[in-house]
C-alpha positions in Angstrom: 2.2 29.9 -5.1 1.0 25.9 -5.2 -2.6 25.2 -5.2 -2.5 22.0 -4.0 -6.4 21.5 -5.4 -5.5 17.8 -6.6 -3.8 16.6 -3.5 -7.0 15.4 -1.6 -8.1 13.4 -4.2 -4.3 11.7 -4.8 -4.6 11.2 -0.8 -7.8 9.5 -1.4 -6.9 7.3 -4.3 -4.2 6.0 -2.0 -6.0 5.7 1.2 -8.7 3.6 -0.8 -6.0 1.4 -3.0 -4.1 0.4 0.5 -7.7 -0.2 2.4 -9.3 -2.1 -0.6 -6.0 -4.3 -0.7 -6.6 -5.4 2.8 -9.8 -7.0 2.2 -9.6 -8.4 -1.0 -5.7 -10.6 0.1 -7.9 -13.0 2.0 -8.4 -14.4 -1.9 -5.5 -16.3 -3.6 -5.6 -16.3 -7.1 -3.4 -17.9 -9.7 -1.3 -15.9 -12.6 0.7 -18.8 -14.2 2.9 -20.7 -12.1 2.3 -17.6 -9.5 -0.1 -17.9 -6.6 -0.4 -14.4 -5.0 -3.2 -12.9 -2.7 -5.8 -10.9 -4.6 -4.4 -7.8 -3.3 -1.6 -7.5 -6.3 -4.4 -6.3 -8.3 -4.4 -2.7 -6.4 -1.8 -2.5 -3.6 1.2 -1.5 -5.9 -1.5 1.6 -6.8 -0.3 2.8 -3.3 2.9 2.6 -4.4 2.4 4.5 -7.7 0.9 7.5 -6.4 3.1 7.3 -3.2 5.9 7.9 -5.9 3.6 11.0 -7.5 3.4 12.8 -4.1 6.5 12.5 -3.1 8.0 13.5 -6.3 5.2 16.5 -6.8 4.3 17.8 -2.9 8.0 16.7 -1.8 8.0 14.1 1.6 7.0 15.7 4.0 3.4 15.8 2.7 4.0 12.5 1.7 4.9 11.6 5.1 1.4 12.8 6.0 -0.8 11.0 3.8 1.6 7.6 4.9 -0.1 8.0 8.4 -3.3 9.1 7.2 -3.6 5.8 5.0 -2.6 3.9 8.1 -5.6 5.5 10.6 -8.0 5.2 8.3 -6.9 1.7 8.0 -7.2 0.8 11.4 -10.2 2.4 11.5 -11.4 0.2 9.2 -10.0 -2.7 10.7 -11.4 -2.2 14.1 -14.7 -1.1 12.2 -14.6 -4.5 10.4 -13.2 -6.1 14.0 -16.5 -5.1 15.9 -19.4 -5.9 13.3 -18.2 -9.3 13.3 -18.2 -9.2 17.3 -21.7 -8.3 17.7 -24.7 -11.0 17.1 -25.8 -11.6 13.9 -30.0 -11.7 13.7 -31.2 -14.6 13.9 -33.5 -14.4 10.3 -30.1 -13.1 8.4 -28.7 -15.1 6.2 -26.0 -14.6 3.3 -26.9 -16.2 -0.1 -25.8 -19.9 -0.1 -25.8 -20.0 3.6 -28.8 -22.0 5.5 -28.6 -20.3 8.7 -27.5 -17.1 10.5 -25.2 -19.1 12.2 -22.8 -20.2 9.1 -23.6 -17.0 7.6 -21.6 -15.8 10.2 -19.2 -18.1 9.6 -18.4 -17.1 6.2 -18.4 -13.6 7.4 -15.9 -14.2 9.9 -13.8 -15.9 7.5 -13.5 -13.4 4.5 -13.5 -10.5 6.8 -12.0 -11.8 9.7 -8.1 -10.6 10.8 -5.5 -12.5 12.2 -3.6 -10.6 15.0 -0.5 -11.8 13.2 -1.2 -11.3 9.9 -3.0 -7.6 11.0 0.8 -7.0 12.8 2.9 -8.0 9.6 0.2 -5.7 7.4 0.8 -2.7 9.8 4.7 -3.1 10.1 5.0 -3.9 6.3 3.0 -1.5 5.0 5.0 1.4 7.0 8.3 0.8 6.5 7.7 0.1 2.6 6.0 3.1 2.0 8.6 5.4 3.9 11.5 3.6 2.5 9.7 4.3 -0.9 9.2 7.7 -0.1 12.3 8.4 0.8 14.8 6.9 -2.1 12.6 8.7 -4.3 13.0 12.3 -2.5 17.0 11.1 -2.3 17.3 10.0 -5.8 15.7 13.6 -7.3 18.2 15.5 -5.8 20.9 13.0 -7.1 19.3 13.4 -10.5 18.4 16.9 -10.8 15.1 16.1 -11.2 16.0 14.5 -14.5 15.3 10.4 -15.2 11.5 10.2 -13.5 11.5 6.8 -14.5 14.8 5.8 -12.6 13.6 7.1 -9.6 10.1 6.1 -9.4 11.3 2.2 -10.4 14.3 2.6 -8.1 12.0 3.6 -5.1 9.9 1.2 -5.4 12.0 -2.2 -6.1 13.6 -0.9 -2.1 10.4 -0.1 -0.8 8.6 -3.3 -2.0 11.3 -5.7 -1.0 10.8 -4.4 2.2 7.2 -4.1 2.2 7.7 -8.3 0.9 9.9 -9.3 2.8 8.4 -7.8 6.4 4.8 -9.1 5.7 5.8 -12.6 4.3 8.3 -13.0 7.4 6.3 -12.0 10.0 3.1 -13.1 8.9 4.3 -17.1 8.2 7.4 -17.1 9.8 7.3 -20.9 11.0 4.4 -22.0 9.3 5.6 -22.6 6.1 9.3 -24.4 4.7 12.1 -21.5 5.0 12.6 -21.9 0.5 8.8 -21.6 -0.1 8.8 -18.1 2.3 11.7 -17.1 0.3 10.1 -17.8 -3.1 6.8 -16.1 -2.3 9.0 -12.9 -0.7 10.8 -12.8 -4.5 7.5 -13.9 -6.3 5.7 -10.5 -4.6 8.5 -8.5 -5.1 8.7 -9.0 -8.4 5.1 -8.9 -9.6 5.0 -5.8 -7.8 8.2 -4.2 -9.5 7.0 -5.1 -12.5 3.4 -3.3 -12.1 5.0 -0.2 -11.3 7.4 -0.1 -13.9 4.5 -1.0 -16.4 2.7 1.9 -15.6 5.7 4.6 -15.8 3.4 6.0 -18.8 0.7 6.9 -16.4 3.0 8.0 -14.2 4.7 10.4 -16.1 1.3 11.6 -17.5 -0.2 12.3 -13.6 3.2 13.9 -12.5 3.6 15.9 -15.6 -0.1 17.3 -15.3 0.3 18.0 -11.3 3.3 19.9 -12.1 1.9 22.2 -14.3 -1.9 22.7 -12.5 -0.2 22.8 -8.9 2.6 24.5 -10.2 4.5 22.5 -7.8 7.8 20.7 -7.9 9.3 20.1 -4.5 12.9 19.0 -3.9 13.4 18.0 -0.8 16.8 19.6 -0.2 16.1 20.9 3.7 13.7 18.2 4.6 13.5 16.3 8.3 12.9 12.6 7.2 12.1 11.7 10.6 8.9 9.3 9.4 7.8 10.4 13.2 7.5 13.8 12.7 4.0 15.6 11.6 5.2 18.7 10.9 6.6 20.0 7.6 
């Protein structure tokens, strides 16, 4: 019978990863001739243990902790959404800030959300991580459960292309040239392929350990991939 004991701290290692992402992509940062939002630092994490509960607890359980990331994010959105709203004191100030007034400025600005970018987050974020999900779920039954590596890489180069191109479209669609939007969509995708597939060690590692101490190994033979559906 699976115990399951490990599964609410995987859900909260991904719920954190995808939430911590959010806040720190208002930063652009430099890697070579690469300029990508701070967020490459821990997103593709999301990804990594979206591939080890799928691949352990099967997708439908995966499917769960897919909409569970996105409440808590919007939680944490409109959380973030109202402290800005309300009035700052007039005697608080952040360091480097003379007044409360630009102190709230600069608090708007790091933690601040554009309804656009929020949108292209939300629809990006969904569609990757189901997409991911399911090629992986697909691609164990095609392999017999053999090949961890071809189907955790494999997963996640379809459900990060989608996950890059969605956000990058929708979020600057317009606002920047047509070959710059395409050159930050490959850019992403890439960086992001590449993380996983340098961390297919750990991967193994997790999923090999989860195996044996949930004494679980689901193959998703009979399952509903209706992402809309709560139910197992």
């Amino acid at each position: 019978m699976a115990k399951q004991r490990w599964l609410p701290t995987i859900t909260a290692i991904f719920v954190t990863s995808l939430i911590l992402s959010n806040i720190i992509a208002v930063k652009l940062i430099s890697l070579g001739p690469l300029f990508l939002p701070a967020a490459i630092i821990i997103f593709p994490v999301s990804y990594i243990f979206g591939d080890i509960l799928t691949e352990v607890y099967g997708y439908a359980r995966a499917r769960r902790v897919i909409w569970v990331g996105f409440g808590c994010n919007l939680l944490a959105v409109m959380v973030i959404w109202l402290s800005i709203q309300l009035p700052p004191a007039p005697f608080w100030k952040i360091s480097g800030f003379g007044s409360a007034q630009t102190s709230q400025q600069a608090y708007e600005a790091i933690l601040g959300f554009t309804p656009r970018l929020l949108g292209a987050s939300f629809v990006a974020y969904l569609v990757g991580e189901f997409l991911n999900s399911f090629v992986l779920a697909k691609l164990k039954i095609a392999t017999q459960g053999r090949h961890l590596w071809l189907r955790t890489i494999g997963s996640t180069l379809v459900g990060q292309l989608a996950d890059s191109g969605i956000f990058i479209s929708l979020a600057f669609w317009g606002a920047i040239p047509t070959m710059v939007l395409g050159q930050l969509i490959l850019s992403q995708w890439l960086m992001k392929s590449v993380y996983e597939a340098l961390v297919t060690p750990f991967t193994y590692i997790v999923v090999n350990y989860l195996k044996r101490a949930e004494q679980e190994d689901h193959y998703d033979r009979e399952t509903n991939f209706n992402p809309l559906l709560l139910r197992e």
